[in-house]
Structure formats: structure tokens, C-alpha cells
C-alpha positions as CSV (number, residue, x, y, z in Angstrom):
1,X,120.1,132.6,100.0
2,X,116.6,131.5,101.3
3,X,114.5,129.2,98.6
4,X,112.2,132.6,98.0
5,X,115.5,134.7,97.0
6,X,116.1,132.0,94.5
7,X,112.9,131.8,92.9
8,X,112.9,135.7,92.8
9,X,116.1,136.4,91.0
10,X,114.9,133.2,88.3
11,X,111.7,135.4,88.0
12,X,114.3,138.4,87.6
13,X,116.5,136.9,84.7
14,X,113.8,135.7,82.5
15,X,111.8,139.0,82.5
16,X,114.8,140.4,82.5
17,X,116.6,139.0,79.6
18,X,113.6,137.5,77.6
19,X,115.3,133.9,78.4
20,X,113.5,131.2,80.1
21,X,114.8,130.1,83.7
22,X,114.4,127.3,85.6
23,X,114.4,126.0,88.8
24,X,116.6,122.6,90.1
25,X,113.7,119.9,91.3
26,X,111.9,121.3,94.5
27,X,110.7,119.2,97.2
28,X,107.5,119.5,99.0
29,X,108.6,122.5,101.6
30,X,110.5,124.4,98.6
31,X,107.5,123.9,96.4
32,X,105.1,125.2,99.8
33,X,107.1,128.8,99.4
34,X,106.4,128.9,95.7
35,X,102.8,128.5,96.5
36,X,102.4,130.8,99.0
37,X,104.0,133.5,96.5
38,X,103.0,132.6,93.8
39,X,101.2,135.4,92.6
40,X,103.6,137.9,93.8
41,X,105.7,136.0,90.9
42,X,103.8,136.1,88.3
43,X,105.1,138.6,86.3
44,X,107.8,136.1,84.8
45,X,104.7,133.5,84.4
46,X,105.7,130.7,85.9
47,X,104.9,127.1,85.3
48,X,105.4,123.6,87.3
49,X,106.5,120.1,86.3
50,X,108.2,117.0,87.7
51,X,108.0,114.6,84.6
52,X,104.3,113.4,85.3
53,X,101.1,113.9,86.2
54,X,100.9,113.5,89.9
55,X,105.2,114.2,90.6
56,X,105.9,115.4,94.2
57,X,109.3,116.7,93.5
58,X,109.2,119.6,90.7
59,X,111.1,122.2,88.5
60,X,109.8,125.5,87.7
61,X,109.8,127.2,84.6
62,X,110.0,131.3,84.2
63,X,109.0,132.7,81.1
64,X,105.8,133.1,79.0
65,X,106.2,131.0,75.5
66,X,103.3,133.9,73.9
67,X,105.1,136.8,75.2
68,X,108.9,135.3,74.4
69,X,107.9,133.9,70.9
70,X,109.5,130.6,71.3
71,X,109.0,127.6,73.5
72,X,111.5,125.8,75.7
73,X,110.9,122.0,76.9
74,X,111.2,121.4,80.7
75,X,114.6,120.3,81.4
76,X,113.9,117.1,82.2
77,X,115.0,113.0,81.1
78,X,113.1,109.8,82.1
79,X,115.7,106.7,83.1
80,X,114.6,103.3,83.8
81,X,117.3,101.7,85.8
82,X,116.4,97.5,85.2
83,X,118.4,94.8,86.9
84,X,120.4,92.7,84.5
85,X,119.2,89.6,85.8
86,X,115.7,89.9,87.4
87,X,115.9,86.1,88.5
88,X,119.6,87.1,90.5
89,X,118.1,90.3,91.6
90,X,117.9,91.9,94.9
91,X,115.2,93.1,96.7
92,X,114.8,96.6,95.8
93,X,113.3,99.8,96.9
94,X,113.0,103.2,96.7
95,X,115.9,104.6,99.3
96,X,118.4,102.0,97.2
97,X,117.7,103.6,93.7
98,X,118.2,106.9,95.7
99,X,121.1,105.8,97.9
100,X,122.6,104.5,94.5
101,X,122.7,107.5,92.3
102,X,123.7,109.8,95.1
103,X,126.6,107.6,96.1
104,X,127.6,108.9,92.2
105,X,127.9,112.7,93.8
106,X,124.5,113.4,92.0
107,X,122.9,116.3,94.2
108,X,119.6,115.7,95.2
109,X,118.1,119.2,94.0
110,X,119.3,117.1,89.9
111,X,116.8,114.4,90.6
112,X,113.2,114.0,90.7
113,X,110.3,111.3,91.6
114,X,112.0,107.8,91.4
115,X,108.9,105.5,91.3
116,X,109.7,101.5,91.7
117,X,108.2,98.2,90.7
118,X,108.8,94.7,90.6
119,X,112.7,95.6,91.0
120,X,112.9,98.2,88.4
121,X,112.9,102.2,89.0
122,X,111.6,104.7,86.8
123,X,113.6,108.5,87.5
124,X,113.1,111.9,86.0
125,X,116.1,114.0,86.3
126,X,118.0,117.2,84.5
127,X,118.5,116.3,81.4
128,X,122.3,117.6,82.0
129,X,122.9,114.1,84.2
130,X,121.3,111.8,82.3
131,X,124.1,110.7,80.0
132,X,126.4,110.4,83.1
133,X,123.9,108.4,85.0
134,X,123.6,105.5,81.7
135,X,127.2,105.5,81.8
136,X,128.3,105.3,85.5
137,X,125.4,103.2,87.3
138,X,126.3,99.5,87.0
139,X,124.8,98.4,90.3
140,X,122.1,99.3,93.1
141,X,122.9,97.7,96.5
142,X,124.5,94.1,94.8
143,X,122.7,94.0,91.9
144,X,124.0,94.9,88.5
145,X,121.9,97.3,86.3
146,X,121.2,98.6,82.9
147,X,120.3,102.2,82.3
148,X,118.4,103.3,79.7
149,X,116.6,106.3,78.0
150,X,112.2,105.4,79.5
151,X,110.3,104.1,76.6
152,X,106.7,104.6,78.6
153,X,106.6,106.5,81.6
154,X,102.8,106.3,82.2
155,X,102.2,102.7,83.2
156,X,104.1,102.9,86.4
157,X,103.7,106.8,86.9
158,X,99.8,106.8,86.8
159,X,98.5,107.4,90.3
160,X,97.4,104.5,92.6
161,X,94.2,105.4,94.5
162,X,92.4,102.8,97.0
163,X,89.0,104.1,98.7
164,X,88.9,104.4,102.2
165,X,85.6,105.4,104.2
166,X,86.5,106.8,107.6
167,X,84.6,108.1,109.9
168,X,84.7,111.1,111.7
169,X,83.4,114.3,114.4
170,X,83.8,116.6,112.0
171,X,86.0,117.2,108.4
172,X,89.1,119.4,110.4
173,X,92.1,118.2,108.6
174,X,93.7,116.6,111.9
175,X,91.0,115.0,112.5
176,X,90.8,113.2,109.5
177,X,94.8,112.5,109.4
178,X,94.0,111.4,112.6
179,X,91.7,108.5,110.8
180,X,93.3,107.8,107.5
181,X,96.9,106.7,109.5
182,X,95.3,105.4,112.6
183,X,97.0,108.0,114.9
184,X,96.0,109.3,118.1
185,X,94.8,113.0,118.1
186,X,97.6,114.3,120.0
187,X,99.8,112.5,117.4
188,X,97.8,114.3,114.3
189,X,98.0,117.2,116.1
190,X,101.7,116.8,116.6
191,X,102.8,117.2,113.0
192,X,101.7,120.7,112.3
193,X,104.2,122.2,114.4
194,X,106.5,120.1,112.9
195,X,106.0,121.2,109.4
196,X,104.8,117.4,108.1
197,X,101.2,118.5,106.8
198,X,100.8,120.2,103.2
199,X,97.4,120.6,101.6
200,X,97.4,121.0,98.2
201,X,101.0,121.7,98.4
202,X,100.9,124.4,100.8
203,X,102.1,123.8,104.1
204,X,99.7,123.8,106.7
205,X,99.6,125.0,110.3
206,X,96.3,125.0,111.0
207,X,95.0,121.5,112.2
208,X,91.5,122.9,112.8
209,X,90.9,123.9,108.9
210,X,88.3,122.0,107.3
211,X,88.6,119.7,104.7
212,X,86.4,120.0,101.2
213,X,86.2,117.6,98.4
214,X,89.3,117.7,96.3
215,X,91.6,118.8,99.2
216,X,95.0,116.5,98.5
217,X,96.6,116.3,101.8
218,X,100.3,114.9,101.8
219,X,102.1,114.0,105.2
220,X,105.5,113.5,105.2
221,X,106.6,110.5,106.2
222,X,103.5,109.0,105.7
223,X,101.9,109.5,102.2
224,X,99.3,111.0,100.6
225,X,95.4,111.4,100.2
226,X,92.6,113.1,98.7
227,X,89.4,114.1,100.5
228,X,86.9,113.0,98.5
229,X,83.2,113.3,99.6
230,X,80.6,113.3,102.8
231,X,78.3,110.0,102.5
232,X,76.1,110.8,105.5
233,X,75.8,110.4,109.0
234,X,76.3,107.5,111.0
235,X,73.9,106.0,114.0
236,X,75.6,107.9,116.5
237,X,75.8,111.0,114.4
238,X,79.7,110.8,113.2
239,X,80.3,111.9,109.3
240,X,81.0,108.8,107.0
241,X,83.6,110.4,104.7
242,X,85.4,109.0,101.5
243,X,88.7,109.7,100.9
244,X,91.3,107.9,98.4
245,X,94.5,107.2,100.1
246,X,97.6,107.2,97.5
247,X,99.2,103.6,97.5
């Protein structure tokens, strides 16, 4: 069953049955067919979350809380995973929390953004794991951890901007890729094809569509940015653009 089947027979049940539905965590090119049909779902009024403002990886919720008469919280359970010793502690990233909790058997539609700092991950995931998860991960690559119900979520969560002035021919979203990651046109132009370019969380395939202010354009692979503004015209006639590049 394709990802748009799915998300039409979760639609289905909770108009259905008067139940709310949800969705396992989407990705990016899940989340891109959503989009794209979006409307033709809304009929069972559907909502998104990941766990934060800002979460790549989200679940979707079918059903109205006005039309249904009660409300139903988004699955979902913040962990913080902490090393035991911080001194004794490995150097850790993002693909070893990962690595970590799949080497458990958890599937990776169950979990959602896992953001890391100074050694320590934060992870939304289905509530339905989360006891199992406390219980079962003792160590991430040679490091032994503690698990524990997240206390504060938005310190580490909160979106990391830095300003980045490029400068361009014109605002067509490959070329500006093409600046922001110091690639090579034929490079930019490269990833559409490929299915690596999403703007505002849509796929894109069309490298000559121009870019306005509040676009959020996410490569994969590469990260993330927002176009933010025009600042004029340079000597030799280029645009001077501002964009805040996700860090």
C-alpha cells in the first residue's frame, strides 16, 4: 500500500467511526504526499505534529476535536537519553542515538526528531515505546546511559538560525541552493531529479521556481534554510539576498 492509501483509509476510519486516527512519524517525502493532498483530505480534518515547533519527522492526526466532542493528545513521549558519566563519555552524534535505539528492533516510522547536544539526545517517539526504550537502552556506541521521561524540551528544540547574505542572478530556487552550499549549478540542478529539494515541505521539481520571503527550503542531505529577503543590488547588478541557514 502506497503512503497516499494509508493516509486515505486513516481519513476513512475517523470519519468513519467518529474516532481519531493517527499516523506513525512521517519523513520528509511521506509528509511531501500529505501536502500535495492535503485538501483532498480534509474531510477527516487533519492536523500535524512532531513534538515541537520546527520537527522534520511528523505524525498526523484525523479527526475534528469540535465536531467529535472530545480531544485526543498527539501520541507522542519526549526521552532524554544522558550518558552516565559525561567525563567517561563518548563522542556522540546523531546516527549513534539512532543506530542505538534501532539496534533495540524499534522501527523507524515509532520515532521522531532526535536532536543532540553536548553528548546528550533529546527524542520524541510513540508514546507506546517509551517505557520499553527507559528500560532496554543502557548504552549508545560504548557509553552507558540513563533514560528518562524530558523535563524541558524547548532549550535544545528551539531552532538555530545564522544569517547568510548570498548573492545571486536571480531568486530561482537552484540558484540560490546553488549559493547557500557552495555547489556548482549543475550540482544544484542535479538534486531535483533526485527528489532531494522540498520547499515548504513539498517536494520540488522545478529548479527554475522562484523563491519569495518565507520560502523554507530543506535539501536532503544537506540541511535546511529559509529565504528571507532582497537587500538590493550589487555593483555589477547581482541580487544581495538574505537567507537564514538552519544550524
Amino acid at each position: 500500500m502506497d503512503e497516499l492509501s494509508r493516509l486515505k483509509e486513516l481519513a476513512d476510519r475517523s470519519y468513519n467511526t467518529g474516532q481519531f486516527t493517527f499516523s506513525d512519524f512521517l519523513g520528509m517525502a511521506d509528509l511531501s504526499v500529505f501536502y500535495q493532498n492535503e485538501r483532498d483530505l480534509g474531510y477527516a480534518h487533519p492536523t500535524v505534529f512532531g513534538g515541537c515547533e520546527g520537527a522534520e519527522r511528523k505524525i498526523i492526526r484525523f479527526g475534528d476535536p469540535d465536531e467529535l466532542g472530545y480531544s485526543v493528545e498527539f501520541p507522542i513521549i519526549a526521552l532524554c537519553i544522558r550518558p552516565l558519566s559525561k567525563k567517561f563519555s563518548d563522542d556522540l552524534n546523531h546516527r549513534d542515538f539512532l543506530g542505538s535505539l534501532m539496534n533495540l528492533g524499534i522501527k523507524r516510522e515509532l520515532l521522531g526528531d532526535i536532536f543532540v547536544k553536548e553528548n546528550e539526545a533529546l527524542v520524541f517517539c510513540r508514546e507506546s515505546i517509551g517505557a520499553f526504550i527507559m528500560e532496554n537502552l543502557t548504552r549508545v556506541k560504548h557509553t552507558s546511559v540513563r533514560v528518562l521521561p524530558a523535563e524541558d524540551t524547548g532549550s535544545i528544540t528551539a531552532p538555530k538560525k545564522e544569517e547568510k547574505i548570498i548573492q545571486v542572478a536571480s531568486v530561482r530556487i537552484d540558484a540560490v541552493i546553488a549559493k547557500v552550499y557552495n555547489l556548482s549549478r549543475q550540482d544544484a540542478l542535479s538534486l531535483f531529479p533526485a527528489g532531494l529539494v522540498y520547499l515548504n515541505g513539498i517536494e520540488c521539481t522545478e529548479n527554475a521556481k522562484a523563491l519569495k520571503e518565507g520560502d523554507v527550503i530543506a535539501v536532503r542531505g544537506r540541511g535546511k534554510f529559509e529565504y528571507d529577503k532582497e537587500m538590493g543590488q550589487s555593483k555589477k547588478g547581482k541580487l544581495n539576498c538574505l537567507v537564514m541557514v538552519y544550524v
